[in-house]
PDB file of N, CA, C and O in Angstrom:
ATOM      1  N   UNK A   1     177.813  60.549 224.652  1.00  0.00           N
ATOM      2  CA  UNK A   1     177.729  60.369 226.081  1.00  0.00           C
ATOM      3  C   UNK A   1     178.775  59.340 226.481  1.00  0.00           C
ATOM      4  O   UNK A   1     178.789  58.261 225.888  1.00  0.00           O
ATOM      5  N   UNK A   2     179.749  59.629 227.553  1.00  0.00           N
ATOM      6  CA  UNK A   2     180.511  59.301 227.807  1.00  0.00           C
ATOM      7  C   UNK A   2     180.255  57.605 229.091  1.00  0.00           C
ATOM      8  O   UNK A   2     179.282  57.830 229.810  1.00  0.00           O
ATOM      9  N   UNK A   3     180.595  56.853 229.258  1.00  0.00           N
ATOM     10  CA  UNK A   3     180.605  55.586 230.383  1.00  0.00           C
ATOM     11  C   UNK A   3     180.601  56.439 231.374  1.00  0.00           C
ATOM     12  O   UNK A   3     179.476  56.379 231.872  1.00  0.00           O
ATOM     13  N   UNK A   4     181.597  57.620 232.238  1.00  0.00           N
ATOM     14  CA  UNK A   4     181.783  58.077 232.818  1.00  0.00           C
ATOM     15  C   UNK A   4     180.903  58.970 233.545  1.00  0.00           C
ATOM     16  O   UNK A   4     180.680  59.038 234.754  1.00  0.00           O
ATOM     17  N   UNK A   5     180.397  59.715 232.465  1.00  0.00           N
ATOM     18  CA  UNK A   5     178.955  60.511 232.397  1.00  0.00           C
ATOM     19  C   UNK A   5     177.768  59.862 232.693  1.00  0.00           C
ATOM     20  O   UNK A   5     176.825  60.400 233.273  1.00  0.00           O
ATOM     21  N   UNK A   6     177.806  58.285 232.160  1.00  0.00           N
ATOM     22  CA  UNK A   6     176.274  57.936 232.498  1.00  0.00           C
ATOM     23  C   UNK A   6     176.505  56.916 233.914  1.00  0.00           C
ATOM     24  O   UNK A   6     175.574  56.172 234.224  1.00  0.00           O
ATOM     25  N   UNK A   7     177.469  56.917 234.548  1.00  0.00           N
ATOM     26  CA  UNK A   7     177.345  56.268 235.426  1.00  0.00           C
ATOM     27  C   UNK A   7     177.165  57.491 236.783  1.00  0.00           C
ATOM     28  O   UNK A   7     176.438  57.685 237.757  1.00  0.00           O
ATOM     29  N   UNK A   8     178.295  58.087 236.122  1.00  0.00           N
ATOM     30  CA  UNK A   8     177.678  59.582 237.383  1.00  0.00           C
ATOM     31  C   UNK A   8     175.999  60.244 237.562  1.00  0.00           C
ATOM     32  O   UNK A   8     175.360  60.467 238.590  1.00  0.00           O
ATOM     33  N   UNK A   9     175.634  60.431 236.130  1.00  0.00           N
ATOM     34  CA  UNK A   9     174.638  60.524 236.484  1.00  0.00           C
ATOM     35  C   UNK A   9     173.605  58.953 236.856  1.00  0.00           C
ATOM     36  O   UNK A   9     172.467  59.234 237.230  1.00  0.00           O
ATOM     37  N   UNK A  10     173.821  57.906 236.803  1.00  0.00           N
ATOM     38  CA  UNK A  10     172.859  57.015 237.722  1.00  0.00           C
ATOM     39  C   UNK A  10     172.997  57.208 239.223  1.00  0.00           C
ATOM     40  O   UNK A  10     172.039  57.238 239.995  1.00  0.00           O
ATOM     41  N   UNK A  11     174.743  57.384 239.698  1.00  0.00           N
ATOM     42  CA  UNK A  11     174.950  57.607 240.799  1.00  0.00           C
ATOM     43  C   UNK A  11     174.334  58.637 241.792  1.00  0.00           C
ATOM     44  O   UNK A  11     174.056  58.351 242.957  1.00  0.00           O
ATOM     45  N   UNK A  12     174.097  60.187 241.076  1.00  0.00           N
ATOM     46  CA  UNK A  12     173.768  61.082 241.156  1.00  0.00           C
ATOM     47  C   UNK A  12     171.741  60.407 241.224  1.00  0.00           C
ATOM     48  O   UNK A  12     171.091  60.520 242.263  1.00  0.00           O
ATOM     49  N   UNK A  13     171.274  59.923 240.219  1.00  0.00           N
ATOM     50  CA  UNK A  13     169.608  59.447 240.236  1.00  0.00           C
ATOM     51  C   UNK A  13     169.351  58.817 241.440  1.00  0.00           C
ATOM     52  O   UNK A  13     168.243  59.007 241.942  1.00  0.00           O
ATOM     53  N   UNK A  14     170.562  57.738 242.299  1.00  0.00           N
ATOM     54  CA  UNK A  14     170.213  57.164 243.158  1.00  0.00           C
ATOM     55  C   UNK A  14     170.591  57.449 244.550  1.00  0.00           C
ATOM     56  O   UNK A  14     170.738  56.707 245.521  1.00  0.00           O
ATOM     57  N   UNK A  15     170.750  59.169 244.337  1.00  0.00           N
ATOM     58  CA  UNK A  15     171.008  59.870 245.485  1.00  0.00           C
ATOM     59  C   UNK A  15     172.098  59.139 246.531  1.00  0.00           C
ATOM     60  O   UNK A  15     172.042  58.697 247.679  1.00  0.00           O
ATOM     61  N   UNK A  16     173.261  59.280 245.344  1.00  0.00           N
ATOM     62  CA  UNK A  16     174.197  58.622 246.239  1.00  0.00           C
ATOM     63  C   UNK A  16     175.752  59.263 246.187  1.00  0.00           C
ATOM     64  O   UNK A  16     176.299  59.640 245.151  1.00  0.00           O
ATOM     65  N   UNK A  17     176.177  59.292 247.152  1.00  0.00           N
ATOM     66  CA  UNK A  17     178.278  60.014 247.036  1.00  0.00           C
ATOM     67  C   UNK A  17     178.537  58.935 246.500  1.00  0.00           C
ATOM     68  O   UNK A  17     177.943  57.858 246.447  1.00  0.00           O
ATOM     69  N   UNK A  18     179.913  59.482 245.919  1.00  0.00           N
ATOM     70  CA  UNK A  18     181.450  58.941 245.200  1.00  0.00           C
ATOM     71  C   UNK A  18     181.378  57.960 246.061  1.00  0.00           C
ATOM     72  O   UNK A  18     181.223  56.788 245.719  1.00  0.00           O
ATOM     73  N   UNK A  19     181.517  58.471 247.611  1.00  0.00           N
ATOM     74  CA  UNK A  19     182.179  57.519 248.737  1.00  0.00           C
ATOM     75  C   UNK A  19     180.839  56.388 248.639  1.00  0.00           C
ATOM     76  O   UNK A  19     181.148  55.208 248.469  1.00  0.00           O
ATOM     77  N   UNK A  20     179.875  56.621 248.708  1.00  0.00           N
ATOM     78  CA  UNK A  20     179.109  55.415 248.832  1.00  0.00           C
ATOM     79  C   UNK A  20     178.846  54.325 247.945  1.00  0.00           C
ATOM     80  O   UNK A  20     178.694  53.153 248.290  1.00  0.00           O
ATOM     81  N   UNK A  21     178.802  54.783 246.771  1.00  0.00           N
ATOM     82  CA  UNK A  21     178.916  53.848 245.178  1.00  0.00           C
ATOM     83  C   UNK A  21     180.001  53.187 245.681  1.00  0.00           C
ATOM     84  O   UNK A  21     180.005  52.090 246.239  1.00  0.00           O
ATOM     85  N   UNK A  22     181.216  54.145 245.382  1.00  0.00           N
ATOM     86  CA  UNK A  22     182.778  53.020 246.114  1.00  0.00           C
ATOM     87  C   UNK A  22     182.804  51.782 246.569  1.00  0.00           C
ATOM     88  O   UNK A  22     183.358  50.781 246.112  1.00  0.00           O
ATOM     89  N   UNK A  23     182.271  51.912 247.343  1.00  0.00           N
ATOM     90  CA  UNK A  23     182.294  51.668 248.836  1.00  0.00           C
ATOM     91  C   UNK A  23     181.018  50.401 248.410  1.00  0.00           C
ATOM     92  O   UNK A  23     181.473  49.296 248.705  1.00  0.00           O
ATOM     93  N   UNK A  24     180.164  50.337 248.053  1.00  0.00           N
ATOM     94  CA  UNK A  24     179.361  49.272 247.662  1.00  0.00           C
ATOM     95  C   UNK A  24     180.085  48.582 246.508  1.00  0.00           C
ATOM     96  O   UNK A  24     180.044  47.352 246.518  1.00  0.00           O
ATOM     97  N   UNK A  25     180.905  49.336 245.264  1.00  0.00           N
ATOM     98  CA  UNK A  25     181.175  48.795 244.705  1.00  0.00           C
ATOM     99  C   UNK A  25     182.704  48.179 244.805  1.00  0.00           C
ATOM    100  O   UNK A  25     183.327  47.732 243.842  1.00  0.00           O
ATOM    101  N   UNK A  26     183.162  48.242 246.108  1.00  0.00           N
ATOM    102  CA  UNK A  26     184.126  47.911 246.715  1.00  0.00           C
ATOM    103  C   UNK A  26     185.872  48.742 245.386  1.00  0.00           C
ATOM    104  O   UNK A  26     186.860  48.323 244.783  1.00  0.00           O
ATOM    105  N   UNK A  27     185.386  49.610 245.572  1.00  0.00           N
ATOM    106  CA  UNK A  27     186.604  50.490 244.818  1.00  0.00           C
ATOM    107  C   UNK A  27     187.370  51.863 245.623  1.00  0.00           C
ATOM    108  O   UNK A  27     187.015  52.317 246.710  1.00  0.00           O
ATOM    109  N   UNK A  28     188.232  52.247 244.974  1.00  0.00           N
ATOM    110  CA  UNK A  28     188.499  53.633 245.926  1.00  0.00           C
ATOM    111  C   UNK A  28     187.732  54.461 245.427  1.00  0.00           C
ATOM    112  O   UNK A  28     187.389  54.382 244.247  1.00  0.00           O
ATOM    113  N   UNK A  29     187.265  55.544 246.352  1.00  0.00           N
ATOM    114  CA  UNK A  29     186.613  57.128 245.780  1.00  0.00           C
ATOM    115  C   UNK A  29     187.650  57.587 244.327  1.00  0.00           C
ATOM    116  O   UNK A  29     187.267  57.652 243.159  1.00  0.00           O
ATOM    117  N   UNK A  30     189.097  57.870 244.888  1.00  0.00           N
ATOM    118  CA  UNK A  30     189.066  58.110 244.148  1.00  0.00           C
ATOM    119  C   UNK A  30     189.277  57.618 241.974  1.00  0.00           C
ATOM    120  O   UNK A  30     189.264  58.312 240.957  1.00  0.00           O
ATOM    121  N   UNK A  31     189.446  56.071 242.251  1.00  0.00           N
ATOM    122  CA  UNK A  31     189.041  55.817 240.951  1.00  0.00           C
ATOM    123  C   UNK A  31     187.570  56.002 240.721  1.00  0.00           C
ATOM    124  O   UNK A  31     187.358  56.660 239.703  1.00  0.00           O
ATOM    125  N   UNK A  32     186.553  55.641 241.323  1.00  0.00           N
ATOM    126  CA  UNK A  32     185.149  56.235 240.906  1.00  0.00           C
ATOM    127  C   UNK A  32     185.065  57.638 240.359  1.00  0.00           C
ATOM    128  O   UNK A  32     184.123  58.070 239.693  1.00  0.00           O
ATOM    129  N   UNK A  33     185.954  58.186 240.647  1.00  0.00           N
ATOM    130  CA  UNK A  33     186.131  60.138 240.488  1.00  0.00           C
ATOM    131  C   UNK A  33     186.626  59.976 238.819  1.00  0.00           C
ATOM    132  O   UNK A  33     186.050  60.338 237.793  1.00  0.00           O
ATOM    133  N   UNK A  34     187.998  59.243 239.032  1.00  0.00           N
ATOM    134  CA  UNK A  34     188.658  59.211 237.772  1.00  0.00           C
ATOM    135  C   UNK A  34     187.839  58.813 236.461  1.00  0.00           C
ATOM    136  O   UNK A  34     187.967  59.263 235.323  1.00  0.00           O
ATOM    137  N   UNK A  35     186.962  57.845 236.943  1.00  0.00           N
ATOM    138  CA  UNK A  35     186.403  56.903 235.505  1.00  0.00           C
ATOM    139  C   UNK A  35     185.111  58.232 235.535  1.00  0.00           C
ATOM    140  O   UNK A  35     184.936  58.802 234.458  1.00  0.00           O
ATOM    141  N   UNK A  36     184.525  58.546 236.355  1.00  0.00           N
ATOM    142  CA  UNK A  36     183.370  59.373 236.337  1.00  0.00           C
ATOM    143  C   UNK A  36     183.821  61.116 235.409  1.00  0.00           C
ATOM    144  O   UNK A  36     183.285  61.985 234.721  1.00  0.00           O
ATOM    145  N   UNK A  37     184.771  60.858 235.847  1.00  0.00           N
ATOM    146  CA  UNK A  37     185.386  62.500 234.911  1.00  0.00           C
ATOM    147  C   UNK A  37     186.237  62.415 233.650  1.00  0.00           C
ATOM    148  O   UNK A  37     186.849  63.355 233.143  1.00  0.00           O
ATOM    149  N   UNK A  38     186.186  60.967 233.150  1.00  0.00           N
ATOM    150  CA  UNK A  38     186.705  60.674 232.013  1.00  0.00           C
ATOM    151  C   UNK A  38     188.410  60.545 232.127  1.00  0.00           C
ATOM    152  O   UNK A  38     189.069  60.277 231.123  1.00  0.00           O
ATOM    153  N   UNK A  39     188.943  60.727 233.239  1.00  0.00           N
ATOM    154  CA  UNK A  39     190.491  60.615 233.342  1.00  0.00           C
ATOM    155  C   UNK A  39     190.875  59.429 233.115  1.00  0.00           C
ATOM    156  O   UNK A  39     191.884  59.371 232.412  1.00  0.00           O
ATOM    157  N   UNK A  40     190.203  57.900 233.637  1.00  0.00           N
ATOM    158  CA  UNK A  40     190.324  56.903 233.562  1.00  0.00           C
ATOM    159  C   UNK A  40     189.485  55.534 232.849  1.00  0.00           C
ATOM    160  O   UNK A  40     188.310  55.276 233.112  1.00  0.00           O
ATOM    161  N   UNK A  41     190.078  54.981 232.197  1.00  0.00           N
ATOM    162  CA  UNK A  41     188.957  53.890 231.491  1.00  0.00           C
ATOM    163  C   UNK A  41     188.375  52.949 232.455  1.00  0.00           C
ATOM    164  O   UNK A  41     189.156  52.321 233.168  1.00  0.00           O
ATOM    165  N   UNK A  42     187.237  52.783 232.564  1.00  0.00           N
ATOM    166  CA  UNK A  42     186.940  51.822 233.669  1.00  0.00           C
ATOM    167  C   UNK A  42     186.978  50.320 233.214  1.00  0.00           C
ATOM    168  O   UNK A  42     186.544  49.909 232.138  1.00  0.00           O
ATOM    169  N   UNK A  43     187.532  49.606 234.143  1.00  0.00           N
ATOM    170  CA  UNK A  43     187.910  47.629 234.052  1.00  0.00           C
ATOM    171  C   UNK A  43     186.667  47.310 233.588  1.00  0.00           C
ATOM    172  O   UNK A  43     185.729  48.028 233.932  1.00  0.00           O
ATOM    173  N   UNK A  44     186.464  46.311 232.826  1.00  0.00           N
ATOM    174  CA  UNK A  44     185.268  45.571 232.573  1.00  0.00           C
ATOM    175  C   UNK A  44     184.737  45.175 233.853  1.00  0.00           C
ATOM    176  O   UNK A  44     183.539  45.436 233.969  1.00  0.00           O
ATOM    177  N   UNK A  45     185.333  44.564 234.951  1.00  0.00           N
ATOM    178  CA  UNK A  45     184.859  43.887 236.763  1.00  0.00           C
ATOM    179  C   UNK A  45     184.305  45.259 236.855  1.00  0.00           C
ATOM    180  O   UNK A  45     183.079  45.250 236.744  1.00  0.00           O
ATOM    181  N   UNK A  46     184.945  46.723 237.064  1.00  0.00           N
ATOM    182  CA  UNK A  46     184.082  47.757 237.611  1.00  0.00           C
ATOM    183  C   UNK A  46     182.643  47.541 236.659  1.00  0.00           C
ATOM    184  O   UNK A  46     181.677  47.154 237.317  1.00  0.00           O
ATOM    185  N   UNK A  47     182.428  47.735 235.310  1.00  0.00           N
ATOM    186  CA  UNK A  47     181.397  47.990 234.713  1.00  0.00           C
ATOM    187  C   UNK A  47     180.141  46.976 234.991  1.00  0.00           C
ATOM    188  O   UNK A  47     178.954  47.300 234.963  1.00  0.00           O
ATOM    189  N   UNK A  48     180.701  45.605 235.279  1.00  0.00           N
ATOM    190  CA  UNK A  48     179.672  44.619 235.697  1.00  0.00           C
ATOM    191  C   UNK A  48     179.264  45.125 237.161  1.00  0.00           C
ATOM    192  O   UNK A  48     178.119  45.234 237.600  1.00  0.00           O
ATOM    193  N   UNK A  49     180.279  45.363 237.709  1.00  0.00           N
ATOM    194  CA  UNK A  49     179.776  45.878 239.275  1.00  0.00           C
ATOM    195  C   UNK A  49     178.575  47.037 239.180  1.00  0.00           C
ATOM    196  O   UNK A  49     177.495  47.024 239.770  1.00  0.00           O
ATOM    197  N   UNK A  50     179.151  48.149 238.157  1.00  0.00           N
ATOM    198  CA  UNK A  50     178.068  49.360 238.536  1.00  0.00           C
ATOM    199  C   UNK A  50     176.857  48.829 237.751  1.00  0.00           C
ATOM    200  O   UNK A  50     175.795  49.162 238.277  1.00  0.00           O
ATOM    201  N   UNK A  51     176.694  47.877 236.306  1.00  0.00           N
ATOM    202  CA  UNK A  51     175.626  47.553 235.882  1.00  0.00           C
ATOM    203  C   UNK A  51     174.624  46.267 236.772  1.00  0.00           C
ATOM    204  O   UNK A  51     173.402  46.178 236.660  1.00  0.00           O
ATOM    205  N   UNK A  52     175.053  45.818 237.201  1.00  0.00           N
ATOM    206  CA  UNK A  52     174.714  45.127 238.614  1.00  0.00           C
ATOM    207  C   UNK A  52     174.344  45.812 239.743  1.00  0.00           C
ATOM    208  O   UNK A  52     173.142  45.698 239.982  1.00  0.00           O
ATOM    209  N   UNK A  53     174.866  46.380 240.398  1.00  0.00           N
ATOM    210  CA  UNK A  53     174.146  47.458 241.663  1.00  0.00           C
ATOM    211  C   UNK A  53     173.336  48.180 240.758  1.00  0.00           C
ATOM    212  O   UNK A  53     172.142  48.006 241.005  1.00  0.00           O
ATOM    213  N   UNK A  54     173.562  48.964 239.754  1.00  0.00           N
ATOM    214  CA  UNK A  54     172.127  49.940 239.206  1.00  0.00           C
ATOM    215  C   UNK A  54     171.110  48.970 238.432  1.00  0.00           C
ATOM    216  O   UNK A  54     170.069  49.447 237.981  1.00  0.00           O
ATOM    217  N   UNK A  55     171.362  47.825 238.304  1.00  0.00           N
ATOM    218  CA  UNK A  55     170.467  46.786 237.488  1.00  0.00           C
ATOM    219  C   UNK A  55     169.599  47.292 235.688  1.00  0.00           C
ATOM    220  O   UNK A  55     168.507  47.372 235.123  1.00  0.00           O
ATOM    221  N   UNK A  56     171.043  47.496 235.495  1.00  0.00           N
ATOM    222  CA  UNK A  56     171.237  48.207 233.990  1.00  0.00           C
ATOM    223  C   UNK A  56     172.403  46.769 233.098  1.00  0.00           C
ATOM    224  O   UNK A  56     173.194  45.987 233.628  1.00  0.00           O
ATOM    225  N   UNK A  57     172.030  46.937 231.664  1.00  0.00           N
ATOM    226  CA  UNK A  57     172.869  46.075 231.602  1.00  0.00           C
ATOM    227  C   UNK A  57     174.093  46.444 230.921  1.00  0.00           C
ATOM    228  O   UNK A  57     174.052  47.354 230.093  1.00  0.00           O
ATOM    229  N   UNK A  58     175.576  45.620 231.267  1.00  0.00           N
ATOM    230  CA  UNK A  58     176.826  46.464 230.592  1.00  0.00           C
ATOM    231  C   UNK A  58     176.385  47.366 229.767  1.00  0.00           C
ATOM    232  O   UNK A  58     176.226  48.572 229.957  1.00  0.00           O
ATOM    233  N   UNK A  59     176.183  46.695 228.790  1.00  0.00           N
ATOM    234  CA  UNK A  59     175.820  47.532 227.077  1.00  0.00           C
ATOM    235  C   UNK A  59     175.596  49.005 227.138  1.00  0.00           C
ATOM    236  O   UNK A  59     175.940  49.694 226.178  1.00  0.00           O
ATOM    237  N   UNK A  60     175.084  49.504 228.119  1.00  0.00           N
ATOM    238  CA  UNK A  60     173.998  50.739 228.334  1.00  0.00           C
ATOM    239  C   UNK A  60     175.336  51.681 228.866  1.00  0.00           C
ATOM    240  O   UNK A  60     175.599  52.807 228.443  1.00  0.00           O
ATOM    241  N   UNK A  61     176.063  50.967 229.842  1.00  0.00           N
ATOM    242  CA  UNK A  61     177.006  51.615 229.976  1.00  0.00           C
ATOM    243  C   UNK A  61     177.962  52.010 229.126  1.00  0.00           C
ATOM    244  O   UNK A  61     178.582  53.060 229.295  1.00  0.00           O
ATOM    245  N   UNK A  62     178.225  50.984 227.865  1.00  0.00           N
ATOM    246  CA  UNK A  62     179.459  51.260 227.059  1.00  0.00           C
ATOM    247  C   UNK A  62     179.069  51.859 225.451  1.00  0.00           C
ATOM    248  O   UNK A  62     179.860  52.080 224.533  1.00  0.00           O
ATOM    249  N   UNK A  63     177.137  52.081 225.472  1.00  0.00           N
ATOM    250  CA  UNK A  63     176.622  52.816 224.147  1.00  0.00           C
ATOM    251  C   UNK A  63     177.562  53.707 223.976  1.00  0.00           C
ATOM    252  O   UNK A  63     178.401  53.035 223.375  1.00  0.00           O
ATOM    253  N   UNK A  64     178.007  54.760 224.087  1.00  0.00           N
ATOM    254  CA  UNK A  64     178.793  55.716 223.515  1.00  0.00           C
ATOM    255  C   UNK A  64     179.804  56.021 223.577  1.00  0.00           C
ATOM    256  O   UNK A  64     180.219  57.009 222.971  1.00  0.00           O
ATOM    257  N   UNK A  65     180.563  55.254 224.352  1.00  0.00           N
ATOM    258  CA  UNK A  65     182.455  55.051 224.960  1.00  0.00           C
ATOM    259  C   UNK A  65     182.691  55.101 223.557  1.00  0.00           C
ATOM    260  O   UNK A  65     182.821  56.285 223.249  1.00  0.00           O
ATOM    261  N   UNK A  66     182.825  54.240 222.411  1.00  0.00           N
ATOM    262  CA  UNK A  66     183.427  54.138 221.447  1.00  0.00           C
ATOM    263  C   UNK A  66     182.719  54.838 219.960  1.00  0.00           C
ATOM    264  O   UNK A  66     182.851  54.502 218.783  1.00  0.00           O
ATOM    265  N   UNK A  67     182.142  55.645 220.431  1.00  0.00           N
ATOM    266  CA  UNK A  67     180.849  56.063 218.943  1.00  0.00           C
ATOM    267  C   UNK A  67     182.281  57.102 217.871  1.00  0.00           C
ATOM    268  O   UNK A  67     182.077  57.232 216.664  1.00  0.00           O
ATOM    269  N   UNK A  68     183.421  57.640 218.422  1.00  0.00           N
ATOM    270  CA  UNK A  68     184.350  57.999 217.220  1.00  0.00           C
ATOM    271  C   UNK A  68     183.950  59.304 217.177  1.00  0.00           C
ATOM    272  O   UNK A  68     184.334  59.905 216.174  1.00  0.00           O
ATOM    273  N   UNK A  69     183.244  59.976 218.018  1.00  0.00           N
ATOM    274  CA  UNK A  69     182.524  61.286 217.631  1.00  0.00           C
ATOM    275  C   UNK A  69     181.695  61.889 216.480  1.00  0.00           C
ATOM    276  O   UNK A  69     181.401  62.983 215.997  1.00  0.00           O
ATOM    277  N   UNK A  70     181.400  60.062 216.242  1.00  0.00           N
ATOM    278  CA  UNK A  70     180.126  60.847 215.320  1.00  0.00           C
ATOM    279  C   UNK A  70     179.306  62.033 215.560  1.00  0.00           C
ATOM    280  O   UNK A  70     178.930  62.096 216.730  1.00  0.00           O
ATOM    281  N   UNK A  71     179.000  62.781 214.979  1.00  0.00           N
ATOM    282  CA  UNK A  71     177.927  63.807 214.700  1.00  0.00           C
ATOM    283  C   UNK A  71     177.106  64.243 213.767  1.00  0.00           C
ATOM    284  O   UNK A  71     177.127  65.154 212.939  1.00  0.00           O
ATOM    285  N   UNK A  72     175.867  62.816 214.286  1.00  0.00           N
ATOM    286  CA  UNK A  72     174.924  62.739 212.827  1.00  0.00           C
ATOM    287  C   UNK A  72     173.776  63.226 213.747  1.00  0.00           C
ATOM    288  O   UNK A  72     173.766  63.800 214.835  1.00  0.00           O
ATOM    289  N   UNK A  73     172.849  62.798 212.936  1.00  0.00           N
ATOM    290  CA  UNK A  73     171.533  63.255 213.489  1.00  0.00           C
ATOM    291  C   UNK A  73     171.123  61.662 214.445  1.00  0.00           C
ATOM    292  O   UNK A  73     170.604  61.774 215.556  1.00  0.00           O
ATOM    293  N   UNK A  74     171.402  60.375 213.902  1.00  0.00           N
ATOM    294  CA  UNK A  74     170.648  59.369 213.862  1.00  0.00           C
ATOM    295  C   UNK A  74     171.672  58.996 215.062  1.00  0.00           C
ATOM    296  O   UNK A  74     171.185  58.008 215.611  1.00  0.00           O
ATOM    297  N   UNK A  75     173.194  59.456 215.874  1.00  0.00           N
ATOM    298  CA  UNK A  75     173.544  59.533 216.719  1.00  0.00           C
ATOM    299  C   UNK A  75     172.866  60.533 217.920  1.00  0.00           C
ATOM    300  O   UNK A  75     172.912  60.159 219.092  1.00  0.00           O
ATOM    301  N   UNK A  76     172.377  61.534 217.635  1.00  0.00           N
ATOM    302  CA  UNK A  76     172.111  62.333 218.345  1.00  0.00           C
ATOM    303  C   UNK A  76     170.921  61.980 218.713  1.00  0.00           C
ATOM    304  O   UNK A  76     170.650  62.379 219.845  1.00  0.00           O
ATOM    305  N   UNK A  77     169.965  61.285 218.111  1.00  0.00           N
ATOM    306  CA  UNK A  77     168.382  60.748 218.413  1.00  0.00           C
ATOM    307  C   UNK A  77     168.968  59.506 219.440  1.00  0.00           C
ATOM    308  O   UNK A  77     168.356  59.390 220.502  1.00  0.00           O
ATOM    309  N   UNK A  78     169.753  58.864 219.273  1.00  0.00           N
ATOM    310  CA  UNK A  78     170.170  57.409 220.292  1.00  0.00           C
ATOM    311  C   UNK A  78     170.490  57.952 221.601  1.00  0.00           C
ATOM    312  O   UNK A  78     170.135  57.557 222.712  1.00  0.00           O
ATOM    313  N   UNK A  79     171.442  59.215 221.166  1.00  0.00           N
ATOM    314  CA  UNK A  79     171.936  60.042 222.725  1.00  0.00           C
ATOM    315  C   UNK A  79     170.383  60.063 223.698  1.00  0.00           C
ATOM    316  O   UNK A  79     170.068  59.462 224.725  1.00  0.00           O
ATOM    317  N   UNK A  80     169.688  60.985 222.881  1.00  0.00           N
ATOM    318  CA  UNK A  80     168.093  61.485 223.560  1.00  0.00           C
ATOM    319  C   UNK A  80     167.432  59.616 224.167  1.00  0.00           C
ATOM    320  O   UNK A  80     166.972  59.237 225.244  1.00  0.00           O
ATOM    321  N   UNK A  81     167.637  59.071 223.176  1.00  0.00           N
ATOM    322  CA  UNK A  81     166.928  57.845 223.276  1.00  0.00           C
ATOM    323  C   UNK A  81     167.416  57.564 225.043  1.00  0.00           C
ATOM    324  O   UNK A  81     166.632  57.654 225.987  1.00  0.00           O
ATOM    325  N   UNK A  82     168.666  57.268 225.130  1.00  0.00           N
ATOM    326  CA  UNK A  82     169.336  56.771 225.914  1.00  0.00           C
ATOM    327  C   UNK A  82     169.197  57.352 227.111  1.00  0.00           C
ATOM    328  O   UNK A  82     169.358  56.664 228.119  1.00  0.00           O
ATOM    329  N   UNK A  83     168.873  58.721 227.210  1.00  0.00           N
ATOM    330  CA  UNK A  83     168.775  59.999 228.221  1.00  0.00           C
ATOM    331  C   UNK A  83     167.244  59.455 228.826  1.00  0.00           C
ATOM    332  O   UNK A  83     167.046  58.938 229.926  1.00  0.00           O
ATOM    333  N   UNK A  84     166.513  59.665 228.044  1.00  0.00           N
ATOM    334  CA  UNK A  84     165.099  59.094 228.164  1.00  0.00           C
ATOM    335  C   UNK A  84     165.161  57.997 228.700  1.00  0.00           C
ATOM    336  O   UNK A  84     164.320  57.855 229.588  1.00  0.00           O
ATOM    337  N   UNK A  85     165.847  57.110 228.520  1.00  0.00           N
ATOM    338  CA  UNK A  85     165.613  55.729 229.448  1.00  0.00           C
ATOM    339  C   UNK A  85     166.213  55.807 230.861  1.00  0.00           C
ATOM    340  O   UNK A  85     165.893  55.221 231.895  1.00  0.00           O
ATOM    341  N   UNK A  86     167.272  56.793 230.571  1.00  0.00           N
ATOM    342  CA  UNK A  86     167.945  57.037 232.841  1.00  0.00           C
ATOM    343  C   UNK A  86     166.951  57.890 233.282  1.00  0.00           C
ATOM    344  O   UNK A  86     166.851  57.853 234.509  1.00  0.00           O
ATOM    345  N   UNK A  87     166.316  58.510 232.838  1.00  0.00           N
ATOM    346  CA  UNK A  87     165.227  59.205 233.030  1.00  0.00           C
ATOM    347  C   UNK A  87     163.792  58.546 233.938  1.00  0.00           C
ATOM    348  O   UNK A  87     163.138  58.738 234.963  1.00  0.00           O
ATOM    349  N   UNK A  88     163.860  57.814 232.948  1.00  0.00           N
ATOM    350  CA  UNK A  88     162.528  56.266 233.169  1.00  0.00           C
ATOM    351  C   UNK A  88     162.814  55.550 234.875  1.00  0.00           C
ATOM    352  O   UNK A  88     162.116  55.395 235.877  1.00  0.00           O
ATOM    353  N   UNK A  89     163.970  55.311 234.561  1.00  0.00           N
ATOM    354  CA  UNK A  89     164.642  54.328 235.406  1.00  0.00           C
ATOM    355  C   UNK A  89     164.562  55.154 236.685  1.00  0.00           C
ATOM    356  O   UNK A  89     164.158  54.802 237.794  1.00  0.00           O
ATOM    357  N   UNK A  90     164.909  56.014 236.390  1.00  0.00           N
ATOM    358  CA  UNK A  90     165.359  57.292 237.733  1.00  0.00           C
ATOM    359  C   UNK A  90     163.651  57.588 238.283  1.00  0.00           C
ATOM    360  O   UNK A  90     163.492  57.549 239.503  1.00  0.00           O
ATOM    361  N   UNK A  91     162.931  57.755 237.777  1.00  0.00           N
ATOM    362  CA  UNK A  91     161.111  57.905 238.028  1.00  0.00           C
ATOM    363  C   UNK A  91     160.563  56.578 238.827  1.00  0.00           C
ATOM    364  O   UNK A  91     159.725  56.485 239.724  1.00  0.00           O
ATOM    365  N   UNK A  92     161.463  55.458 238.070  1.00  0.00           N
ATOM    366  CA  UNK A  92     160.451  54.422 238.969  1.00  0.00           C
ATOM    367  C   UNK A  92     161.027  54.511 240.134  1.00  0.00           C
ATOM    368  O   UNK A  92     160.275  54.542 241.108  1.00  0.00           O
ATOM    369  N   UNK A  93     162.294  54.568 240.326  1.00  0.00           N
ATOM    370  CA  UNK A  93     163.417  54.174 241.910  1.00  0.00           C
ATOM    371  C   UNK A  93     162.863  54.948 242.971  1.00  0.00           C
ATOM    372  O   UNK A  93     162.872  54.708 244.178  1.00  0.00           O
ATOM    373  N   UNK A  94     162.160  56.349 242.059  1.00  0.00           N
ATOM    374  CA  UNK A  94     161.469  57.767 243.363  1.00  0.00           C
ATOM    375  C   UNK A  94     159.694  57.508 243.739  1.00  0.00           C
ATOM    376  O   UNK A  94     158.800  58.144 244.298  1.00  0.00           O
ATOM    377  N   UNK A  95     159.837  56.289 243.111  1.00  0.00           N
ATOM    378  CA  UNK A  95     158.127  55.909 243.366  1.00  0.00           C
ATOM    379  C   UNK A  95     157.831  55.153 244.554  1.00  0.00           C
ATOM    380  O   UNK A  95     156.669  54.843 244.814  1.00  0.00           O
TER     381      UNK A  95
END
């Protein structure tokens, strides 16, 4: 799972546009597009910004940026692990 991927989908959990994340996170649409579709690496300042507005911490964002493409099993249980927790997160925000 990509930084890019899991920030789109929080963005996406908190029923929100490109333009509005941006725009709170004081960036252009279109670098939010870029880092969200993997074209661009996102700045460490962006990653504190989006783990701060989603009140997640860095780490969560950068679990799988660098995993090398492992393809074990005991990677693939952390993926689920990790899915399961935006999951969690995303349930309480709709309560």
């Amino acid at each position: 799972m990509e930084t890019g991927f899991i920030i789109k989908r929080l963005r996406l959990s908190a029923a929100l546009s490109q333009a509005e994340l941006a725009e709170a996170l004081d960036v252009a649409r279109t670098y939010l597009s870029q880092v969200e579709n993997g074209r661009k690496r996102a700045s460490l300042v962006f990653l504190r910004r989006v783990a701060m507005h989603f009140g997640v911490p860095v780490s969560l964002l950068l679990a799988w940026d660098d995993a090398g493409g492992l393809e074990n099993e005991v990677y693939r249980e952390l993926q689920m692990l990790f899915a399961d927790l935006l999951d969690a997160k995303t349930a309480r925000r709709h309560k």
